[in-house]
C-alpha positions as CSV (number, residue, x, y, z in Angstrom):
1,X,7.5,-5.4,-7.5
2,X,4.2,-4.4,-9.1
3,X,4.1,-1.6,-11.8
4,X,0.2,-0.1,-12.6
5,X,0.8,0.4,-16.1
6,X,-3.2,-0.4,-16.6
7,X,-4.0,1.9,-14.3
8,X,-1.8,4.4,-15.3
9,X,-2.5,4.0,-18.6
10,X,-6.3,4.4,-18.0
11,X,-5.8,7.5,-16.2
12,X,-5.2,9.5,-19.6
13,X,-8.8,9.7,-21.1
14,X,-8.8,7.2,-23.9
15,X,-5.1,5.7,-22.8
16,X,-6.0,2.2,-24.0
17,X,-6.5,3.4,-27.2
18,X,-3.9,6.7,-27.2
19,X,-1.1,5.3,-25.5
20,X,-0.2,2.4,-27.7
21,X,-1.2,4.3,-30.8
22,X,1.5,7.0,-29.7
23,X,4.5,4.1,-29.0
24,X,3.6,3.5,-32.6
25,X,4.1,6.4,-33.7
26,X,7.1,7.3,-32.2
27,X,8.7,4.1,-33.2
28,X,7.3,4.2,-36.8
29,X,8.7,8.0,-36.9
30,X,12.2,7.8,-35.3
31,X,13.1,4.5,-36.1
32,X,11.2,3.4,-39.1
33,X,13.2,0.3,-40.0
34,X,12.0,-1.7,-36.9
35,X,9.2,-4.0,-38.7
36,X,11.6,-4.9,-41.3
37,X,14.7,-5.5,-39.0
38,X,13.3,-7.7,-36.6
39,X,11.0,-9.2,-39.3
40,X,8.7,-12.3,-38.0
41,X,6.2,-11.6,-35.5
42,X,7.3,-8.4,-34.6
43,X,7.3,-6.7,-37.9
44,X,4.1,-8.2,-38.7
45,X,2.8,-6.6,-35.7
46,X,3.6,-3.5,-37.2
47,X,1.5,-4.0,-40.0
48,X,-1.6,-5.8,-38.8
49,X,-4.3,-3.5,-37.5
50,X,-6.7,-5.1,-39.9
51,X,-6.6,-8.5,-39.2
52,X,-6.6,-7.6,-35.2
53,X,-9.7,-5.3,-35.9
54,X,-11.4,-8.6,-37.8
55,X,-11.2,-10.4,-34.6
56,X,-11.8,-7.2,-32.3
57,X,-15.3,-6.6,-34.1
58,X,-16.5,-10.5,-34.1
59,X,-15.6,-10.5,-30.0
60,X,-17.4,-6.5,-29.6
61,X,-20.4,-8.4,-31.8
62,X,-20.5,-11.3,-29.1
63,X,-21.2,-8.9,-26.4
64,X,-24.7,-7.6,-28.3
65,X,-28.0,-9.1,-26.8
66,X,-30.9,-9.5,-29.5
67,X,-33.2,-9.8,-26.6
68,X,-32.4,-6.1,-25.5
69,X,-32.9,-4.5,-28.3
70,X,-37.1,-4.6,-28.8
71,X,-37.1,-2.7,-25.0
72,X,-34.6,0.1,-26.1
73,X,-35.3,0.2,-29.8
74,X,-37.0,3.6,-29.9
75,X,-34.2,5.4,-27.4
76,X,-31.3,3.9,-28.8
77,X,-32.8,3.8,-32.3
78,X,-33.5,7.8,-32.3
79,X,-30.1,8.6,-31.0
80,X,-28.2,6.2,-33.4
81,X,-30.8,7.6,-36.4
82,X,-29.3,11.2,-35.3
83,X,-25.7,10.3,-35.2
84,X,-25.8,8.9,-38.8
85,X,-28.2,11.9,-40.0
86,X,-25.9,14.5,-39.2
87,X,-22.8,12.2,-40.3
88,X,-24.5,12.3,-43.4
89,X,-25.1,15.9,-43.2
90,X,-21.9,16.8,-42.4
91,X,-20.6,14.5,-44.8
92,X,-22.3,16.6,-48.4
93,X,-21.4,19.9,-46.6
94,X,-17.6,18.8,-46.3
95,X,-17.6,16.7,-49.2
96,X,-19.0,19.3,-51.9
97,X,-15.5,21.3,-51.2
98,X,-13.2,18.9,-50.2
99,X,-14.4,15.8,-51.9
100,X,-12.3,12.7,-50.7
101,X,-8.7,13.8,-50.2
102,X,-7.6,16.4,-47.5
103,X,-6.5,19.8,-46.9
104,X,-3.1,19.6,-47.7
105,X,-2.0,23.2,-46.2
106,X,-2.8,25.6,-44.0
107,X,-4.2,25.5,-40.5
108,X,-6.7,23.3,-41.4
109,X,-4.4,21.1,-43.1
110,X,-4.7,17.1,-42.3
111,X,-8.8,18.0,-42.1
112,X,-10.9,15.6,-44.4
113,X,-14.4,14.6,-44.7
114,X,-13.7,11.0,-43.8
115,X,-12.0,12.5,-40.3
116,X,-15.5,14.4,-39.7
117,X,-17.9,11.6,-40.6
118,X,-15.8,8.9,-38.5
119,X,-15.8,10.8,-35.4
120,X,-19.3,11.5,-35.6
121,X,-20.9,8.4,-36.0
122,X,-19.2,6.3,-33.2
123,X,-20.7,7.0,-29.8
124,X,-17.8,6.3,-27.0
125,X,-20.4,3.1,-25.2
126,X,-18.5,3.1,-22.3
127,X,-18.5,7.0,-21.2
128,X,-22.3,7.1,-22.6
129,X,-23.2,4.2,-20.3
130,X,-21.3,5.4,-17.1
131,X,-22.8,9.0,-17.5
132,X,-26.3,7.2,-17.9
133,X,-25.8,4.8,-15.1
134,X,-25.2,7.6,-13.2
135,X,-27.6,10.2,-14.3
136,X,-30.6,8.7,-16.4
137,X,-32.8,5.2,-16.0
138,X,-31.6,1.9,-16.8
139,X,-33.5,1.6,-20.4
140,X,-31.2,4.6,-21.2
141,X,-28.2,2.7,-20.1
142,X,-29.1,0.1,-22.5
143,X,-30.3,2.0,-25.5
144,X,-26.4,1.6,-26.3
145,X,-27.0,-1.9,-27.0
146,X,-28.9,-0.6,-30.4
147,X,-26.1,2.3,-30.8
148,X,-23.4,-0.2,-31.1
149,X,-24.3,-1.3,-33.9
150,X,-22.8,1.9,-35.2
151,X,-19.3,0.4,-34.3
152,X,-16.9,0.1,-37.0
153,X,-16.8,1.2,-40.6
154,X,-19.8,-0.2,-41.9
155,X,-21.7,3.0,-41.7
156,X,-19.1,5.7,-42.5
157,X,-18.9,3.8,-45.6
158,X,-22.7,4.2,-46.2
159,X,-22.4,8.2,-45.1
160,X,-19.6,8.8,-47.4
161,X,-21.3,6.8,-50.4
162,X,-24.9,8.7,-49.1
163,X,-23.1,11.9,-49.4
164,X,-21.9,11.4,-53.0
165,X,-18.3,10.8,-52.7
166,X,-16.7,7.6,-54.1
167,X,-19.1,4.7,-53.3
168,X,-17.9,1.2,-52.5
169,X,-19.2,-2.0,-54.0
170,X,-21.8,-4.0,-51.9
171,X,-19.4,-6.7,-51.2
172,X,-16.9,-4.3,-49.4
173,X,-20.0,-3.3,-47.6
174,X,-21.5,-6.4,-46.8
175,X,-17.8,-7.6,-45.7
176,X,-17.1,-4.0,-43.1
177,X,-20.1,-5.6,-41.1
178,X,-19.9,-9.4,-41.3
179,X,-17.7,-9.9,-38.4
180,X,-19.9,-7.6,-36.4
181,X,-22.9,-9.4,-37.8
182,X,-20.8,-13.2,-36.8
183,X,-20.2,-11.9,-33.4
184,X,-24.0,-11.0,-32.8
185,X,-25.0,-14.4,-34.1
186,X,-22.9,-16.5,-32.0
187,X,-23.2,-14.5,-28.7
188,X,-27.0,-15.1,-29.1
189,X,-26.5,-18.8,-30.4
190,X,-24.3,-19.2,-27.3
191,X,-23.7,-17.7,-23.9
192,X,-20.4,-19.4,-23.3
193,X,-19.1,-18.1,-26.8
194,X,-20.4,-14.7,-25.7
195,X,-18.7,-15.2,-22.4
196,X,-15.6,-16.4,-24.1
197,X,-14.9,-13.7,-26.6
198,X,-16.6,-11.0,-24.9
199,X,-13.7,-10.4,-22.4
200,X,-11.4,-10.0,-24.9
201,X,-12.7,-6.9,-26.6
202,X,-10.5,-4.4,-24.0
203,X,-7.4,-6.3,-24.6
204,X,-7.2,-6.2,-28.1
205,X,-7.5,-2.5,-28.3
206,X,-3.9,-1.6,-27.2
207,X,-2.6,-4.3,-29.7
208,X,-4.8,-3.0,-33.1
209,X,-3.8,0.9,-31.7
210,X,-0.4,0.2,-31.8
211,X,-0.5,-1.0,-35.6
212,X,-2.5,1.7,-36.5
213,X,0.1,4.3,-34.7
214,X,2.9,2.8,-36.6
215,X,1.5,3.7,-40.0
216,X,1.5,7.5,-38.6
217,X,3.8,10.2,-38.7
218,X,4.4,12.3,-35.9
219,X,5.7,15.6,-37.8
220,X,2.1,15.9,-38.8
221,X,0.9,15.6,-35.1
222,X,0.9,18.9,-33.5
223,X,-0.9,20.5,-36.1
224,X,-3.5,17.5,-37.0
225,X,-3.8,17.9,-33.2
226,X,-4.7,21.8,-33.0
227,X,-7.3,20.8,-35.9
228,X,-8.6,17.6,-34.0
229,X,-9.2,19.7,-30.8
230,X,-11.7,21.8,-32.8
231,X,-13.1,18.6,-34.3
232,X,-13.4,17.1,-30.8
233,X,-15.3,20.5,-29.9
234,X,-17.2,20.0,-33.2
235,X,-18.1,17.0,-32.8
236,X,-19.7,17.5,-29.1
237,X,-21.4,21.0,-30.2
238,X,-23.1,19.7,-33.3
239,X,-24.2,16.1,-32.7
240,X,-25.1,17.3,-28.8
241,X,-27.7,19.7,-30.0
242,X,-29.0,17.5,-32.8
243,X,-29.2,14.6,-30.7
244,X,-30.6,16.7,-27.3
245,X,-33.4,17.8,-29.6
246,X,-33.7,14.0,-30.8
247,X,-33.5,12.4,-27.3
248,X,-36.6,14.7,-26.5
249,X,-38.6,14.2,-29.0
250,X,-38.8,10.5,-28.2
251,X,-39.4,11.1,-24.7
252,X,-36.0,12.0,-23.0
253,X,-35.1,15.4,-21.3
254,X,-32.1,15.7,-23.6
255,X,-29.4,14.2,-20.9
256,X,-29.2,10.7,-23.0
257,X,-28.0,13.2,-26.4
258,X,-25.4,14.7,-24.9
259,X,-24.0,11.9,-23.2
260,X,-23.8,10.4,-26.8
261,X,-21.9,13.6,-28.4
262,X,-18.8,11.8,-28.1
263,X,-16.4,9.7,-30.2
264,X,-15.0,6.1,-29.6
265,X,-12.0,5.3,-29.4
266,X,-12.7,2.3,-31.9
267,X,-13.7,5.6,-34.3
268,X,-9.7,6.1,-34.8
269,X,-9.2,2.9,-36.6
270,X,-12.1,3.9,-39.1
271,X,-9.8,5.7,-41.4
272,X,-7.8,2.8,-42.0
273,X,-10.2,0.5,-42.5
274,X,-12.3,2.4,-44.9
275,X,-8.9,3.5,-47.2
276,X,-8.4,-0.5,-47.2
277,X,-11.6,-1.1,-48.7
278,X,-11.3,2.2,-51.1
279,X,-7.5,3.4,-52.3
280,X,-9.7,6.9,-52.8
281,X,-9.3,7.6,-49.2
282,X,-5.7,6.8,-48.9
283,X,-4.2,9.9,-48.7
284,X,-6.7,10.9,-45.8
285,X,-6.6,8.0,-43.6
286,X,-3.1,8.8,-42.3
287,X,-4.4,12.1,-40.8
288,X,-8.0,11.3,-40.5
289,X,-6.2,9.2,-37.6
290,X,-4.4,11.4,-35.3
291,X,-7.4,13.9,-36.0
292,X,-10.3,11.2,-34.8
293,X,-7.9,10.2,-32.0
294,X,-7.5,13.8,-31.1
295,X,-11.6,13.9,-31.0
296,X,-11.8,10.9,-28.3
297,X,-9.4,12.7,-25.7
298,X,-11.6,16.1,-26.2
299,X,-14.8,14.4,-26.2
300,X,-14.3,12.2,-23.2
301,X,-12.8,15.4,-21.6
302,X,-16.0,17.7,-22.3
303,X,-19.1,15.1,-22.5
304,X,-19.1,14.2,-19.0
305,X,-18.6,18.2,-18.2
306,X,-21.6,19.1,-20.4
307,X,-23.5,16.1,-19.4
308,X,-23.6,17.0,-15.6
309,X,-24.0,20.6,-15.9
310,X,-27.4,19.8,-18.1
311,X,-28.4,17.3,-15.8
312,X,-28.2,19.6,-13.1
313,X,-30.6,22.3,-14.8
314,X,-32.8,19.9,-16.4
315,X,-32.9,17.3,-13.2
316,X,-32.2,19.8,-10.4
317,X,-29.6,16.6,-9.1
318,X,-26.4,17.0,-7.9
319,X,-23.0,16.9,-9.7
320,X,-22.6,13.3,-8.2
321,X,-24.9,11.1,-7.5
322,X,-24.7,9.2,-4.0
């Protein structure tokens, strides 16, 4: 007897990602002595998102073409530009009042500028793509091949040091993008590395999700994830106008920018990775979590809404295209 789990699980918007991060959770929450009673393997499971995110970004590098980029440089260059302009942005308006730590109380409690700025500058590639295959032209399709390069925490680090708050040294920087940057290299060096580590990028996502859940408490959910559906809402009503505006400016009709007003799922293991390379952003990254993975289930839920209705008006085509 067969069970579709993967199915299943890729049902739920983001499920890859959500799913595993949740059974973390739980387990972290309710039965918090797991890791250290079963030890080995298994407890180190618990506890390695980051060396599983190393090896996630060199494989997600791989999958890069240099050759693409020259032909979608100015699409994907504008729309990635706008991303990290209003991530910066965003990032001195938030961090002039709440500075790196986060609200602690309230309704808004959980919020923090390091939540805001890494669910705005990682474009969910896969929804954007899909909506574009389906309602712009191919060099729109792969314009994402320049917005990837947004993928991981490379340039939240940059926003948050842009926007004043507690700067990291160049060699934290300079390390956040080397396996990104080893990935590209050897993908272009070699099509059989690229086609052996590219297929690997989906099935490490439950496994680094999973570590990342387990260092989450679930009491702080529900209200991290009233506060993240706003974010989510946020995050498609800010950067979709900015990025609209963008994607006609350089020659678009505005469908590309909204289809980009969304946030990976790779977004939610940001936090982590940023309060590893900076012990400022500690207490944050713990919430910034749930609230970021709370913005890829509202995102993926509304882009592809917004992006059909305004291909509609602008295109006159219909809601699916035969």
């Amino acid at each position: 007897m067969q069970l579709q789990i993967k199915r299943s699980m890729e049902r739920v918007p983001g499920g890859m990602m959500l799913i595993p991060l949740g059974l973390g959770a739980v387990i972290s929450t309710f039965a918090p002595s797991t890791p250290v009673f079963f030890g080995s393997f298994t407890g180190a499971l618990f506890a390695g998102a980051l060396p599983i995110l190393s090896v996630f970004y060199v494989c997600l590098g791989s999958t890069i073409s240099v050759k693409s980029l020259p032909f979608v440089l100015r699409r994907g260059g504008v729309l990635l530009g706008s991303k990290v302009a209003v991530g910066v942005l965003v990032g001195l308006l938030l961090g002039h009042w709440l500075g790196e730590r986060p609200v602690t109380q309230g309704w808004f409690a959980g919020l923090s500028t390091l939540a805001v700025v890494a669910a705005i500058n990682d474009t969910n590639g896969g929804l954007y793509m899909a909506l574009m295959e389906q309602y712009g032209r191919p060099e729109e399709v792969g314009a994402y091949s320049v917005m990837s390069l947004e993928s991981g925490p490379f340039l939240t680090m940059v926003t948050l040091g842009v926007a004043g708050l507690s700067a990291f040294p160049w060699q934290t920087l300079a390390g956040a993008i080397l396996p990104l940057a080893a990935g590209i290299l050897l993908g272009n060096l070699d099509r059989e590395i690229r086609e052996l580590l590219g297929p690997a990028v989906p099935a490490l996502i439950p496994f680094f999700a999973f570590a990342l859940g387990a260092t989450l408490d679930l009491h702080r959910v529900w209200q991290a994830g009233l506060v993240g559906i706003g974010l989510g809402l946020g995050v498609v009503a800010v950067s979709g106008a900015v990025l609209v505006v963008a994607d006609r400016l350089a020659g678009g009709n505005g469908t590309a920018g909204i289809a980009a007003a969304s946030t990976a799922g790779n977004a939610a293991a940001v936090p982590a990775l940023v309060a590893a390379a900076n012990p400022a952003y500690a207490p944050a990254a713990g919430p910034a979590t749930v609230l970021v993975a709370a913005s890829v289930t509202v995102t993926a839920l509304v882009v592809p809404l917004v992006t059909a209705w305004w291909a509609r008006r602008i295109q006159g085509i219909p809601a699916v295209r035969k």
